[in-house]
N, CA, C and O atoms as a DFTB+ gen file, in Angstrom:
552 C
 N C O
     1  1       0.840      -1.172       0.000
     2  2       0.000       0.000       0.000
     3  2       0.890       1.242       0.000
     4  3       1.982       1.277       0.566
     5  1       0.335       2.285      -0.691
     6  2       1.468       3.383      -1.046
     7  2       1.388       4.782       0.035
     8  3       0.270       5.280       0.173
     9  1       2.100       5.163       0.495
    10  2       1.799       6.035       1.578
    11  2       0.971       7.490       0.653
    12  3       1.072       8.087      -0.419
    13  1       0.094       7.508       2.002
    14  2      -0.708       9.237       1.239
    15  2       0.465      10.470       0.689
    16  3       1.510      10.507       1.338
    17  1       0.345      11.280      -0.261
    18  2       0.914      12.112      -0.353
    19  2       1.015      12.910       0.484
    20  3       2.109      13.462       0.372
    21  1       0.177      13.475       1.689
    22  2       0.438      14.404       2.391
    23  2       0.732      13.910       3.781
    24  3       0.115      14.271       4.783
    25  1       1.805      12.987       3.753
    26  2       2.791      12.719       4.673
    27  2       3.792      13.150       4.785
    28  3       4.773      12.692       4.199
    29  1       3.832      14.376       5.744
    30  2       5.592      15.049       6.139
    31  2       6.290      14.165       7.024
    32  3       5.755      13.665       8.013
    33  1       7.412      13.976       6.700
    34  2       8.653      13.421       7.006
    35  2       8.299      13.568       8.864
    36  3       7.717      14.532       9.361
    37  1       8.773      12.472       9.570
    38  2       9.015      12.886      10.881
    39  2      10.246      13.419      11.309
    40  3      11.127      12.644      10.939
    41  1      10.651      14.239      11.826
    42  2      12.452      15.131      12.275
    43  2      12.505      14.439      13.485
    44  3      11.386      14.360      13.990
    45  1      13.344      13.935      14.107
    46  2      14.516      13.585      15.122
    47  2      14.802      14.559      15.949
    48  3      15.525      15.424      15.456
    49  1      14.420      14.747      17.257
    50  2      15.130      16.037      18.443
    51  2      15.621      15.450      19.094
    52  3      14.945      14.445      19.310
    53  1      16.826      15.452      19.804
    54  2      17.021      14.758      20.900
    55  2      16.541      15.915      22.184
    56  3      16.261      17.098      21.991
    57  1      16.541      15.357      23.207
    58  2      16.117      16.004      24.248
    59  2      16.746      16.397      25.956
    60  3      16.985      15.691      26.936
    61  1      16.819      17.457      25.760
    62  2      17.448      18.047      27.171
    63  2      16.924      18.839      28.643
    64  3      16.245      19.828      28.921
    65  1      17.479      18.050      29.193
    66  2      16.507      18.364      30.611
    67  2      17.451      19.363      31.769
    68  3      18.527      18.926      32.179
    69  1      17.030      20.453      32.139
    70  2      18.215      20.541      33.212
    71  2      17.122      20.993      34.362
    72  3      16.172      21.770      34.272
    73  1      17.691      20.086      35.665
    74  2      16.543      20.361      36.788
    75  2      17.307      21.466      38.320
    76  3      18.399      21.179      38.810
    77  1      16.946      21.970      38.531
    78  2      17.613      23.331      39.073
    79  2      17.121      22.657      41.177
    80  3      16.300      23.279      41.851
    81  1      17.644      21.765      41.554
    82  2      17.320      21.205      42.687
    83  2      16.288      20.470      42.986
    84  3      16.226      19.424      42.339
    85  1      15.337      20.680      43.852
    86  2      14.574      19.813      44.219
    87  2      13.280      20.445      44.295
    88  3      12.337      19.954      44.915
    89  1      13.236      21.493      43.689
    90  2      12.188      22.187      43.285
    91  2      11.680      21.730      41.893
    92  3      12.463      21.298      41.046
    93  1      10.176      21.850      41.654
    94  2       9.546      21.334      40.018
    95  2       9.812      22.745      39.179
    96  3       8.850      23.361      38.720
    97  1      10.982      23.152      39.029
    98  2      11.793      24.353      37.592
    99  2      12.315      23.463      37.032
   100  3      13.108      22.693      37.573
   101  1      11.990      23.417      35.947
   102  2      12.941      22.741      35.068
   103  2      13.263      23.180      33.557
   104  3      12.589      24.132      33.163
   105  1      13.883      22.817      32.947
   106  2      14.008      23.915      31.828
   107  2      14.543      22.391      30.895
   108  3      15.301      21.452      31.134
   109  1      13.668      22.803      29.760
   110  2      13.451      21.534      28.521
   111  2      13.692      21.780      27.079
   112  3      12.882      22.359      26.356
   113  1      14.676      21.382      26.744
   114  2      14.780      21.995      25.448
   115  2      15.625      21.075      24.044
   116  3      16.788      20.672      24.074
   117  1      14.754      20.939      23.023
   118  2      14.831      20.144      21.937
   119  2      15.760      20.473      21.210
   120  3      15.972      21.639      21.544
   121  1      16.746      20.109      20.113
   122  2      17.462      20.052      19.455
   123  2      17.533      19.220      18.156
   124  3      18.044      18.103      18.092
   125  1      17.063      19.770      17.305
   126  2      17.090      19.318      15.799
   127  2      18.002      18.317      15.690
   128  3      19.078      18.672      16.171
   129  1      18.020      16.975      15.162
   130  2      19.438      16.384      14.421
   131  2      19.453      16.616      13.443
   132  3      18.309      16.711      12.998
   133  1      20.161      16.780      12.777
   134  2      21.075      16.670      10.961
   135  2      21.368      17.941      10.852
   136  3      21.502      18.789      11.734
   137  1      21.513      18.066       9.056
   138  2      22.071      19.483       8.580
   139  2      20.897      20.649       9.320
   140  3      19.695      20.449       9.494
   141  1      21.697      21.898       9.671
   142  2      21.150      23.159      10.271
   143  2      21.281      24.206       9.009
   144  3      22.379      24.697       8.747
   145  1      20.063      24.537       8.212
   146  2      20.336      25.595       7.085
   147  2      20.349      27.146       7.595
   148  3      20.868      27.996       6.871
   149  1      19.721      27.536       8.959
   150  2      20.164      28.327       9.400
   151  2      21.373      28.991      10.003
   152  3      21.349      30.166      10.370
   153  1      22.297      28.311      10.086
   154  2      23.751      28.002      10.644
   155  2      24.720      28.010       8.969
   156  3      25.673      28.766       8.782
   157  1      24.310      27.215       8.134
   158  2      24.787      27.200       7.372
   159  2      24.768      28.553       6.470
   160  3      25.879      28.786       5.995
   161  1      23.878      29.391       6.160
   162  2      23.353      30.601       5.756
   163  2      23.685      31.514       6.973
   164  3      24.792      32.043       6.870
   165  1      23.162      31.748       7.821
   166  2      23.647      32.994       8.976
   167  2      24.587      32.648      10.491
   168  3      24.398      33.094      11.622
   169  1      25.723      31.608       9.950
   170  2      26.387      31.064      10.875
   171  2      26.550      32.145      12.395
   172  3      26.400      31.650      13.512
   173  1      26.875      33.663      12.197
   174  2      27.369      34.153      13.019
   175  2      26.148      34.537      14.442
   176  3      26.105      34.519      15.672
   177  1      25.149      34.921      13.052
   178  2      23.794      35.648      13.713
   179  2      23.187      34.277      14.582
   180  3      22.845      34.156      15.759
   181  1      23.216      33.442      13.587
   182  2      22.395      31.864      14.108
   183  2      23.280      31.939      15.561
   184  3      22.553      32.462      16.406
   185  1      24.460      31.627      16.066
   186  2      24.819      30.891      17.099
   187  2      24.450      32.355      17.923
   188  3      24.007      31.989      19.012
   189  1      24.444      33.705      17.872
   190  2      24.163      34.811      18.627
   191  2      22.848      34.493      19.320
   192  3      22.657      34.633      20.528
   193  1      21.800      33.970      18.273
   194  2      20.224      34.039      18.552
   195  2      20.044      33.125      19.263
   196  3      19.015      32.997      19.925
   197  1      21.330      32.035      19.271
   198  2      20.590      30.780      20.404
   199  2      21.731      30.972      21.616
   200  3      22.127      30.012      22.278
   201  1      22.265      32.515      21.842
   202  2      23.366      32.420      22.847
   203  2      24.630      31.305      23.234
   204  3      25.029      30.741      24.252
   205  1      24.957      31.344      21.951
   206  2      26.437      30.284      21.702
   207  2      26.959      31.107      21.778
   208  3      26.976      31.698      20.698
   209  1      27.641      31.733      22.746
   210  2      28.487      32.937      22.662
   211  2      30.224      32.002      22.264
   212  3      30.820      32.460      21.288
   213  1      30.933      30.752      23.036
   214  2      32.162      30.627      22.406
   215  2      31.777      30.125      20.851
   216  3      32.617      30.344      19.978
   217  1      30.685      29.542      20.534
   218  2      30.850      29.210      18.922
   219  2      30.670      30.513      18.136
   220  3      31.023      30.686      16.969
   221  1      30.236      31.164      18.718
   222  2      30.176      32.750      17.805
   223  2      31.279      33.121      17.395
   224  3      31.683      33.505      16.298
   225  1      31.987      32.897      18.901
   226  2      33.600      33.744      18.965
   227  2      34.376      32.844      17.836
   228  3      35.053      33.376      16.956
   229  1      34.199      31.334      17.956
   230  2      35.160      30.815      17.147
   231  2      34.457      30.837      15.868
   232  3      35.215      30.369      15.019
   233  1      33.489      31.132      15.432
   234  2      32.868      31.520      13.581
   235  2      33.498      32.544      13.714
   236  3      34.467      32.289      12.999
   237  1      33.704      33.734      14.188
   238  2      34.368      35.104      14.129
   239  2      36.304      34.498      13.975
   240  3      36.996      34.525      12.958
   241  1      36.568      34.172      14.918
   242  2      38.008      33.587      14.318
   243  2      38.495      32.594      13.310
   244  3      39.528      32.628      12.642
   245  1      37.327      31.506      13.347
   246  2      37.685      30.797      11.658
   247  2      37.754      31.863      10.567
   248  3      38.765      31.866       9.864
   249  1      36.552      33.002      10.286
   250  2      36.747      33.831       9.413
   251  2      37.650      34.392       9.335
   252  3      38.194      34.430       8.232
   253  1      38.228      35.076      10.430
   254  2      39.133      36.512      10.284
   255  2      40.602      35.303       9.935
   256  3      41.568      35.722       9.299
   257  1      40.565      34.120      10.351
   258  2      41.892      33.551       9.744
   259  2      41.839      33.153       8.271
   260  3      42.707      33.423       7.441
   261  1      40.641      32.436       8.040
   262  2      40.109      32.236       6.756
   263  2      40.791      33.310       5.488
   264  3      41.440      33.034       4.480
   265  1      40.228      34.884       6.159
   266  2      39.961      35.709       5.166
   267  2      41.758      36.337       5.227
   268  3      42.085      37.163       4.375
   269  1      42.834      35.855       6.306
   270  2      44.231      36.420       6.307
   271  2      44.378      35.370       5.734
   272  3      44.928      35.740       4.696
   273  1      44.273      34.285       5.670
   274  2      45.319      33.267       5.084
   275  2      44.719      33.457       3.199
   276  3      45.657      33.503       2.403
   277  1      43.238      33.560       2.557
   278  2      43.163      34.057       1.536
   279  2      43.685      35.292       1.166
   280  3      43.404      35.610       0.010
   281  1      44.504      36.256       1.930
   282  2      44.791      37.225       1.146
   283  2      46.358      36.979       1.542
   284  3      47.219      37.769       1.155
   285  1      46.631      35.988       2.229
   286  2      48.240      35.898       2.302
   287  2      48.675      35.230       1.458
   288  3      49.862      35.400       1.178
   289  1      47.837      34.129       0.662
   290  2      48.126      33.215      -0.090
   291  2      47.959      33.749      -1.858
   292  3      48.353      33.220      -2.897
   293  1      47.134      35.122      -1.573
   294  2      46.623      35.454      -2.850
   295  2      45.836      34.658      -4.001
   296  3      45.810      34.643      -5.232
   297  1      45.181      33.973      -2.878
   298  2      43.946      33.504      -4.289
   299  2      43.114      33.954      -4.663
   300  3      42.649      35.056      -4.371
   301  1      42.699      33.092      -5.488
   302  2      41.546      33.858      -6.561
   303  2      40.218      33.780      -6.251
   304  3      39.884      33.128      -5.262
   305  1      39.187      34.479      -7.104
   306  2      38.057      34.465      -6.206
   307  2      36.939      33.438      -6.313
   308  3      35.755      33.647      -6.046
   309  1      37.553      32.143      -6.798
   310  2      36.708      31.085      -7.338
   311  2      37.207      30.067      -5.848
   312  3      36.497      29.461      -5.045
   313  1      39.011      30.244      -5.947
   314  2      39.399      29.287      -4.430
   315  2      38.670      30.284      -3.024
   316  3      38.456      29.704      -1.959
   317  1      38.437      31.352      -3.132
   318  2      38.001      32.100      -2.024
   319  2      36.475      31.200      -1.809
   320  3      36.193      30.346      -0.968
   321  1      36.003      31.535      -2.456
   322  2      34.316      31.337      -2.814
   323  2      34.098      29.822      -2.130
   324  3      33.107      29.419      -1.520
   325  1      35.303      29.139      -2.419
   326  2      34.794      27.666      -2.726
   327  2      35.414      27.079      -1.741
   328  3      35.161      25.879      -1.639
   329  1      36.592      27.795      -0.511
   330  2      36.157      27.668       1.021
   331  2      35.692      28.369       1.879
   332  3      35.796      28.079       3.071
   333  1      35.251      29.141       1.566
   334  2      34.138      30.126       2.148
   335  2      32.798      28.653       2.256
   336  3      32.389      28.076       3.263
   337  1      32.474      28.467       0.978
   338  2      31.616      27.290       1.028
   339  2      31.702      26.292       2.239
   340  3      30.906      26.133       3.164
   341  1      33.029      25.596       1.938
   342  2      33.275      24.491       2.601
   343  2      33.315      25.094       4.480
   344  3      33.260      24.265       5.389
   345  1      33.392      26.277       4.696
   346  2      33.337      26.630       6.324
   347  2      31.605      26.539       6.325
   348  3      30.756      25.864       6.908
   349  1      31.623      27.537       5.403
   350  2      29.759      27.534       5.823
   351  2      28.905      26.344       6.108
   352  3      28.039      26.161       6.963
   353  1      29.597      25.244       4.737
   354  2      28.765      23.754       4.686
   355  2      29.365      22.992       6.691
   356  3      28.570      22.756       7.600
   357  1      30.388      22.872       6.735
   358  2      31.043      22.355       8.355
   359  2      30.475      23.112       9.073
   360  3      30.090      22.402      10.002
   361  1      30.080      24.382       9.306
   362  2      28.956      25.388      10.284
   363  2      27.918      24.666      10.235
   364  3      27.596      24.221      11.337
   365  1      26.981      24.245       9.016
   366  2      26.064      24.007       9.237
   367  2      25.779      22.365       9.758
   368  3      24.801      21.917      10.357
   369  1      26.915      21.727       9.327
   370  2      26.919      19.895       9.525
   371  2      27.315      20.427      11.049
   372  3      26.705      19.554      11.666
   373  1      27.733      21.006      11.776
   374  2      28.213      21.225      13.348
   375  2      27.469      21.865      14.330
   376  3      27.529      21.745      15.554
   377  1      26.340      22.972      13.225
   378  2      25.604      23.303      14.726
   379  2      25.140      22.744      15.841
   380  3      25.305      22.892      17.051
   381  1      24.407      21.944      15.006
   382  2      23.332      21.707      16.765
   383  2      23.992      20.417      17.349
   384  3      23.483      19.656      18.171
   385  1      25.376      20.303      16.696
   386  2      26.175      19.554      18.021
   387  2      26.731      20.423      18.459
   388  3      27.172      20.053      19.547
   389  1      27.077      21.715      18.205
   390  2      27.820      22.919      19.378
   391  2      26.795      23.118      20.192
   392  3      27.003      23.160      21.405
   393  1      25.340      23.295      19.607
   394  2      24.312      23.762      20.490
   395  2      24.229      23.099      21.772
   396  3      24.230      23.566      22.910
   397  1      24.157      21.884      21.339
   398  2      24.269      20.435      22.547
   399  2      25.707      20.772      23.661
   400  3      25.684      21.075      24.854
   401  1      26.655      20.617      22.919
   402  2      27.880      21.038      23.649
   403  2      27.473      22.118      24.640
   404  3      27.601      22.115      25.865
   405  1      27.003      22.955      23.916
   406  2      26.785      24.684      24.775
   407  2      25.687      23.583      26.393
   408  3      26.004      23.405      27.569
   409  1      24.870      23.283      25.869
   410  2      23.726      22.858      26.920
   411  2      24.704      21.829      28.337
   412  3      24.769      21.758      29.565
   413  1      25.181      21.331      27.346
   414  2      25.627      20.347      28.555
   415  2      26.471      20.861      29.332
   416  3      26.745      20.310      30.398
   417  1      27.177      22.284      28.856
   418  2      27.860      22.657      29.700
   419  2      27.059      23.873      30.712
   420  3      27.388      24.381      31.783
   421  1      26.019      24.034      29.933
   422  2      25.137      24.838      31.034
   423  2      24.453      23.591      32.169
   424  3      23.694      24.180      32.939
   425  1      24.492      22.476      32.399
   426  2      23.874      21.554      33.033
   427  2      22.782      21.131      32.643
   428  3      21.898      20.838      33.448
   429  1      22.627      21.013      31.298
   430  2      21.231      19.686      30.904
   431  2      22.163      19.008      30.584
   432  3      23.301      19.159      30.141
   433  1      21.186      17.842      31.020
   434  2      21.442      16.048      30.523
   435  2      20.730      15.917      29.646
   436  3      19.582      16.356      29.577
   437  1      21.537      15.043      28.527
   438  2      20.455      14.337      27.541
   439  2      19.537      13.175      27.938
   440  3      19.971      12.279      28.662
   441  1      18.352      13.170      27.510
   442  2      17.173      12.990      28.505
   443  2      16.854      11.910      27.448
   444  3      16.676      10.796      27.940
   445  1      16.738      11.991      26.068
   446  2      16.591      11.240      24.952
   447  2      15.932      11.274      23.925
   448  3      16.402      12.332      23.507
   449  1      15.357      11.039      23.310
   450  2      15.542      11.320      22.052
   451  2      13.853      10.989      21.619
   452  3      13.129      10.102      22.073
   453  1      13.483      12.205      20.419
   454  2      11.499      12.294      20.400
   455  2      11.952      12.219      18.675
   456  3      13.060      12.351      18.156
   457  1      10.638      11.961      18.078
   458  2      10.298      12.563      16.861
   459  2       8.757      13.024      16.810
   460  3       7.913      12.543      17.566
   461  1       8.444      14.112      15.738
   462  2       7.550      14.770      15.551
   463  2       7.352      15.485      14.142
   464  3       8.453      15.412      13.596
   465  1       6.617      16.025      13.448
   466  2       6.815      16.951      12.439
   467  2       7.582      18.178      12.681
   468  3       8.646      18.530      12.172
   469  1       6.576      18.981      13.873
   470  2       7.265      20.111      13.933
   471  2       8.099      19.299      15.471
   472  3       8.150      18.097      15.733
   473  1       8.773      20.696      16.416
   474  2       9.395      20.529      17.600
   475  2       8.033      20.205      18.710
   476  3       7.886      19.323      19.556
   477  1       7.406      21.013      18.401
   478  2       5.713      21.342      19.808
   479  2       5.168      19.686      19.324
   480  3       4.613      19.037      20.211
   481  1       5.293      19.185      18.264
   482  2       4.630      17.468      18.303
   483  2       5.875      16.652      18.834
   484  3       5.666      15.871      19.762
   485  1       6.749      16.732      18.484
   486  2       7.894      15.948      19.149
   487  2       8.267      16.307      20.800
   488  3       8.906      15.515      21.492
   489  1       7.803      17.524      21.269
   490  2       7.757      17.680      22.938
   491  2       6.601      16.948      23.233
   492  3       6.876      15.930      23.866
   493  1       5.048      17.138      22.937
   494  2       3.771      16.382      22.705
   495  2       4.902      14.864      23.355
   496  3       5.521      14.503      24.356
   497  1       4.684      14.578      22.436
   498  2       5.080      13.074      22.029
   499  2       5.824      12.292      23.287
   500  3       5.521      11.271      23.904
   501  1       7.131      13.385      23.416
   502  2       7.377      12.816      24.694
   503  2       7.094      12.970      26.164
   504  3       7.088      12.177      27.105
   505  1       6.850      14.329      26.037
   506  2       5.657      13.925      27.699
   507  2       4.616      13.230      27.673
   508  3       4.024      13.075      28.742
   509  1       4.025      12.540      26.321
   510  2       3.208      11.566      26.506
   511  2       3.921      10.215      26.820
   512  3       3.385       9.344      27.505
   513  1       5.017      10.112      26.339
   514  2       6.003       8.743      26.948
   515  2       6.610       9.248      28.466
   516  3       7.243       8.413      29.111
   517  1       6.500      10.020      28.786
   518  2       7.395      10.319      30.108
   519  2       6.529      10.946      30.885
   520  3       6.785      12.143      31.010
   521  1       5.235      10.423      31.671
   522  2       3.944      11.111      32.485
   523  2       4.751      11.694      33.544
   524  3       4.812      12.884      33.853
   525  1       5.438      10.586      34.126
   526  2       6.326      11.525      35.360
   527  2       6.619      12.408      35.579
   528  3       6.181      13.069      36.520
   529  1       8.061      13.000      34.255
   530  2       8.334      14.026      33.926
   531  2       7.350      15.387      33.693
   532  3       7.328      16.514      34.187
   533  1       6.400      14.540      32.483
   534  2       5.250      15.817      32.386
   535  2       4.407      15.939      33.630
   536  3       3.667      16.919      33.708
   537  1       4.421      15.451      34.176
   538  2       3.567      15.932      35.358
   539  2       4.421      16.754      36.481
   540  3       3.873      17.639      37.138
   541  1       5.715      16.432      36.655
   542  2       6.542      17.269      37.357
   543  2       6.563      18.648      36.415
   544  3       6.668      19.609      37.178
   545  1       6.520      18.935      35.489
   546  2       6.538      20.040      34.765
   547  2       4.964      20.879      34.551
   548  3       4.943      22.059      34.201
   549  1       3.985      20.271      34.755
   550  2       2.861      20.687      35.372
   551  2       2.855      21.800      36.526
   552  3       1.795      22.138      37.053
């Protein structure tokens, strides 16, 4: 039997929990897997908007070395172009494992892993597998 056409793909979040003592605060937050086209297109702005402040800093220093070693080397503007590419394409294959990085070092644990269409069905989804949790977050 052939699937309906208006079946969107399900996306992959993994999931992060960080619980602030023994009080019910908790702070929950999803993370896309795979390529990030926002990262890949507005690498600098993207990690600003989700407060990656050291991946900001280091997109700001890959460039500024990037753009000395292209003018120390004097290439042309086809080799410029075409690792300019290749940083942007590794920005975007790396975000939302820096994002993760960033979290875990703020104190969430990875909690595990939902799918959904959008993010709000894939949170859905798993406080319907995890009553505990959702009810402590109640």
């Amino acid at each position: 039997m052939a699937a309906p056409y208006n079946v969107r793909p399900m996306k992959v979040y993994s999931v992060h929990l960080r619980r602030h003592g023994l009080e019910p605060d908790h702070d929950l937050v999803l993370v896309r897997e795979g390529f990030n086209w926002a990262a890949f297109l507005l690498s600098f702005v993207w990690a600003l908007w989700h407060r990656l402040w050291l991946v900001a800093l280091a997109i700001v220093t890959v460039s500024l070395l990037m753009n000395l070693a292209i003018w120390a080397l004097g290439m042309d503007a086809l080799a410029s172009s075409v690792l300019s590419l290749g940083v942007a394409l590794l920005t975007g294959l790396l975000a939302n494992d820096c994002r993760r990085w960033t979290l875990a070092r703020q104190g969430f644990a990875d909690y595990g892993v939902s799918t959904g269409e959008t993010e709000e069905l894939a949170l859905a989804r798993f406080l319907d597998a995890t009553p505990a949790l959702a009810k402590d977050l109640t």
